[in-house]
C-alpha positions in Angstrom: -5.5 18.9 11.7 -3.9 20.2 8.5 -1.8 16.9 8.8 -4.4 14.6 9.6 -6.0 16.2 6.1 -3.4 16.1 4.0 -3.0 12.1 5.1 -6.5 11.8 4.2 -6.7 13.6 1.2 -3.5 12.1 -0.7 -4.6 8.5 0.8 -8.5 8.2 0.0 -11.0 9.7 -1.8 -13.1 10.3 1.2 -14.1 13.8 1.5 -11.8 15.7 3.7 -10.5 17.8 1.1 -6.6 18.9 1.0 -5.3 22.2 2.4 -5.3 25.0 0.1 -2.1 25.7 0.3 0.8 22.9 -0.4 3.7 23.2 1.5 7.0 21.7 0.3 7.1 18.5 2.6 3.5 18.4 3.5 3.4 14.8 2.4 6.1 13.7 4.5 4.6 15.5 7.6 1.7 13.9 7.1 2.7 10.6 7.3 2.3 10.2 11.2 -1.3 9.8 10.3 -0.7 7.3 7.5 -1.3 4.1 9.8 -4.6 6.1 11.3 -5.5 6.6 7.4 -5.0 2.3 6.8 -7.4 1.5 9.9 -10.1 3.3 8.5 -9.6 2.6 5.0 -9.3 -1.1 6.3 -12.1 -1.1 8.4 -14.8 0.6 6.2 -13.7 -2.2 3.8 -14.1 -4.6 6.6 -17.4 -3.3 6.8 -18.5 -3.8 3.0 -17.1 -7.3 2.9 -18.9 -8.5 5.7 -22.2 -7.6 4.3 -21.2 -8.6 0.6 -20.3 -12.3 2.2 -24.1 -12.6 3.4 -25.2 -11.9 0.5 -23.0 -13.0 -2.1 -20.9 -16.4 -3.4 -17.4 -16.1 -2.0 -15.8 -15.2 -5.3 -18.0 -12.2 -6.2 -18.1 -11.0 -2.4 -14.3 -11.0 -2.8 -14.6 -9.3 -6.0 -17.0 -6.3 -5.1 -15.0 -6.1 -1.6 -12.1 -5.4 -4.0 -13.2 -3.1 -6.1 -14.9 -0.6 -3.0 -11.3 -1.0 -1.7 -10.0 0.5 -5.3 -12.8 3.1 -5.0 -11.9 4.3 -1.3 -8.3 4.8 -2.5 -8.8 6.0 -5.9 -6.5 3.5 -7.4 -3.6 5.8 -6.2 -1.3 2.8 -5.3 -2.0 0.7 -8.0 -0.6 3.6 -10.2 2.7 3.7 -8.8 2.2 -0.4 -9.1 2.0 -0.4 -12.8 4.6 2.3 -13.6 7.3 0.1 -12.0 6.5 -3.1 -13.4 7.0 -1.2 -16.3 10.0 0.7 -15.7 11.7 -1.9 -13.2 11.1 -5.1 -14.9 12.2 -4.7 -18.1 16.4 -4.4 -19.3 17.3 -0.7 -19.5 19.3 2.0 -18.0 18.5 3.5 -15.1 17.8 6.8 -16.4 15.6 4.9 -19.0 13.9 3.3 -16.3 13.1 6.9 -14.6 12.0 7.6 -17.8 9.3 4.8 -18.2 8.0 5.7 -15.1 6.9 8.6 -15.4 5.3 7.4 -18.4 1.4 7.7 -18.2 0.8 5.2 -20.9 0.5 1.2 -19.7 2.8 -1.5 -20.5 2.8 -5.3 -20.8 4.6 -5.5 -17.4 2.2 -3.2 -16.2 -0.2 -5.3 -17.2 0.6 -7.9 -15.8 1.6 -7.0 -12.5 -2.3 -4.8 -12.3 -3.3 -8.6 -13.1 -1.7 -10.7 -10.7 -1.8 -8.6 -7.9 -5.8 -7.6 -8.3 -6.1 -11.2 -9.2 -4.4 -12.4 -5.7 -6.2 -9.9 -3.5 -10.0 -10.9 -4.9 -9.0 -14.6 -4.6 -7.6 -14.1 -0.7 -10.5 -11.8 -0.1 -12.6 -14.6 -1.0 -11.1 -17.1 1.0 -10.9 -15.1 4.0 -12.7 -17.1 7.3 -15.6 -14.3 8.6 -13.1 -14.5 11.8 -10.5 -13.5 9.8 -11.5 -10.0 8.9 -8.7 -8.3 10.5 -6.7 -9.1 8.2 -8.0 -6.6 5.8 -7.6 -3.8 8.9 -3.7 -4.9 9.3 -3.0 -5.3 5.7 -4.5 -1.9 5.1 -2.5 -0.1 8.0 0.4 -2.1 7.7 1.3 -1.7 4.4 0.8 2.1 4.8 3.1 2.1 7.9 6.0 0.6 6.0 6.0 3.9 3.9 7.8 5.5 6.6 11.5 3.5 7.4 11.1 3.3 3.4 11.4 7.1 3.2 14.5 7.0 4.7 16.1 5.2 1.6 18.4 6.8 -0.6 16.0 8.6 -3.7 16.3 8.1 -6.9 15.9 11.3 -8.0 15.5 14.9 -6.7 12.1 15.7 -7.7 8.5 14.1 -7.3 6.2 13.4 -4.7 9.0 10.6 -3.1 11.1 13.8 -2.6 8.5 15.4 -0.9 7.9 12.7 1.0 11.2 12.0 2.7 11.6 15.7 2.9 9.1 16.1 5.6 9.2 12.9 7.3 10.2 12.5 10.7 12.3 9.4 12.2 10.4 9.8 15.2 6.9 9.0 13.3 8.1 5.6 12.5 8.4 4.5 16.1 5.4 5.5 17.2 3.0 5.3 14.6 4.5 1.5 14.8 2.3 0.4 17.5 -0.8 0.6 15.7 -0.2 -2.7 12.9 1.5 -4.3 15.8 -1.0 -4.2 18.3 -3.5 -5.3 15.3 -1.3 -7.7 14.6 -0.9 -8.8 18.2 -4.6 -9.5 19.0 -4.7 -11.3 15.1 -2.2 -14.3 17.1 0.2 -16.2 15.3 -1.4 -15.6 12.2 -0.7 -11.8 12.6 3.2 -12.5 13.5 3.1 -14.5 10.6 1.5 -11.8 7.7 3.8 -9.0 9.8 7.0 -10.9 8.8 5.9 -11.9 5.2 5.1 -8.5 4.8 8.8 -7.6 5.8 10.3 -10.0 3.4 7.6 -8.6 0.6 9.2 -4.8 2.1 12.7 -6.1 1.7 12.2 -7.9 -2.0 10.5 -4.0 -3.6 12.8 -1.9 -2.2 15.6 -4.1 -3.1 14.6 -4.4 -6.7 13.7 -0.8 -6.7 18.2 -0.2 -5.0 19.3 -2.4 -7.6 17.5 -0.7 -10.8 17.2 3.0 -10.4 19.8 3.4 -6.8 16.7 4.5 -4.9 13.3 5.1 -4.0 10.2 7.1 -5.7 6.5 8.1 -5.2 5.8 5.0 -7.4 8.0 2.4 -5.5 6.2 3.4 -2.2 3.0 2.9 -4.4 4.2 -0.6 -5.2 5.6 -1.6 -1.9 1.5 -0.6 -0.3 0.1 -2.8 -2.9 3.0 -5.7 -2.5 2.6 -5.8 1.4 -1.2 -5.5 1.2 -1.3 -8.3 -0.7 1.2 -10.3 1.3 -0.4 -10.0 4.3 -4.0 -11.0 3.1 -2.3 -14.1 1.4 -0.6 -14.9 4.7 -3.8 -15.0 6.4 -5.5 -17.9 3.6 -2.7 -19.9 4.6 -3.7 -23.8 5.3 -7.5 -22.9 3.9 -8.7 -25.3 1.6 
C-alpha cells in the first residue's frame, strides 16, 4: 500500500496523501503502480468529458475536459515540459542546459512548447468521436508506462527526483505493468496499434533529444516524454476526422 500511495501521491492531486517518511528510491518503487495511476486519472477524465460534450460546443468541452485533466495532475508534467523546452531547445552547454532546467522562472521555449502542446490536446479532445473515449484512458496510462524502460537510460546527473527514480525501479515492473496500455490498446483496434506506435516514435524523438543534449535522462525529461506521448496518442486517434 505504501507504494500504491506514493504512485498516487507524486502522480495526482487526489487525496491519498504521501507516506510520512521518504525513502531514497520510493519513487522508483512505486512506479509498478504508475500504469494503475494513468487508468484512473484517464478514466475520471473520461468521465468529465463525456458530460461536458452533452452539454457544451466541442471546442469548450475539449477545453474544460483539459483543464480538469491539468487539475487532477496538478500540472506536475507540464513542469518538467516547460523546463526542457527551455533548457533543451536552445544552443548551450550541457551543463548550461542542466542549469536552465532547474531554473523556476519560464522561457520563450517554454512558452511555446506549454502552447502547442495544451493547444493540441484541447483541439484532439474536441475532435474526439463519443466512441472514441478510450483514447483519453490509453493516452493517460500509456504515457505513464513509458516512464519505466525510460528509467533505465543513462542520467544526466546524480541528483534529483530522475535519480530517485531509476534508483528504485525494477526491470521486472516494466513487463508486467505492460499489459495494462496494451490490452487497452488492444480492445481500442487498429486505431489503438496505431496511437501505441506513434507514441513509440514520440518516446524515441524525447529521449533522443534529451541523449543528444545533456547525455541522459531527468525528472523533467520523463515529465516531457508523459506530456509528448499523451499528446501523440490522442492526436493519433483524430486521425481521418474532418
Amino acid at each position: 500500500m505504501r507504494n500504491l500511495r506514493t504512485a498516487f501521491g507524486l502522480l495526482t492531486t487526489l487525496p491519498f496523501g504521501m507516506p510520512e517518511a521518504w525513502l531514497p528510491g520510493d519513487s522508483g518503487r512505486a512506479a509498478i503502480w504508475y500504469p494503475l495511476v494513468g487508468v484512473v486519472v484517464g478514466g475520471l477524465t473520461w468521465l468529465c468529458w463525456l458530460i461536458l460534450i452533452l452539454y457544451f460546443p466541442p471546442l469548450i468541452a475539449g477545453v474544460l475536459t483539459l483543464l480538469a485533466w491539468v487539475a487532477l495532475t496538478g500540472g506536475l508534467h507540464l513542469d518538467g515540459l516547460a523546463d526542457c523546452c527551455d533548457g533543451l531547445m536552445g544552443s548551450a552547454t550541457k551543463q548550461r542546459r542542466l542549469e536552465i532546467m532547474k531554473d523556476p522562472h519560464l522561457g520563450t521555449f517554454a512558452g511555446i512548447g506549454l502552447l502547442l502542446v495544451l493547444m493540441l490536446k484541447a483541439a484532439a479532445l474536441s475532435l474526439l468521436a463519443p466512441s472514441s473515449g478510450v483514447a483519453i484512458i490509453l493516452a493517460a496510462t500509456m504515457s505513464r508506462w513509458l516512464i519505466l524502460p525510460a528509467g533505465l537510460l543513462p542520467l544526466a546527473h546524480t541528483g534529483g527526483m530522475g535519480a530517485d527514480f531509476a534508483s528504485g525501479l525494477r526491470r521486472s515492473a516494466i513487463f508486467i505493468t505492460a499489459l495494462l496500455p496494451l490490452v487497452i490498446a488492444f480492445l481500442s483496434g487498429i486505431t489503438g496499434f496505431l496511437a501505441v506506435l506513434t507514441a513509440l516514435m514520440a518516446t524515441a524523438a524525447v529521449l533522443g533529444l534529451a541523449l543528444i543534449r545533456i547525455n541522459g535522462i531527468t525528472g523533467d525529461v520523463l515529465g516531457m516524454l508523459v506530456e509528448v506521448t499523451e499528446t501523440a496518442v490522442l492526436l493519433s486517434f483524430t486521425v481521418g476526422v474532418k
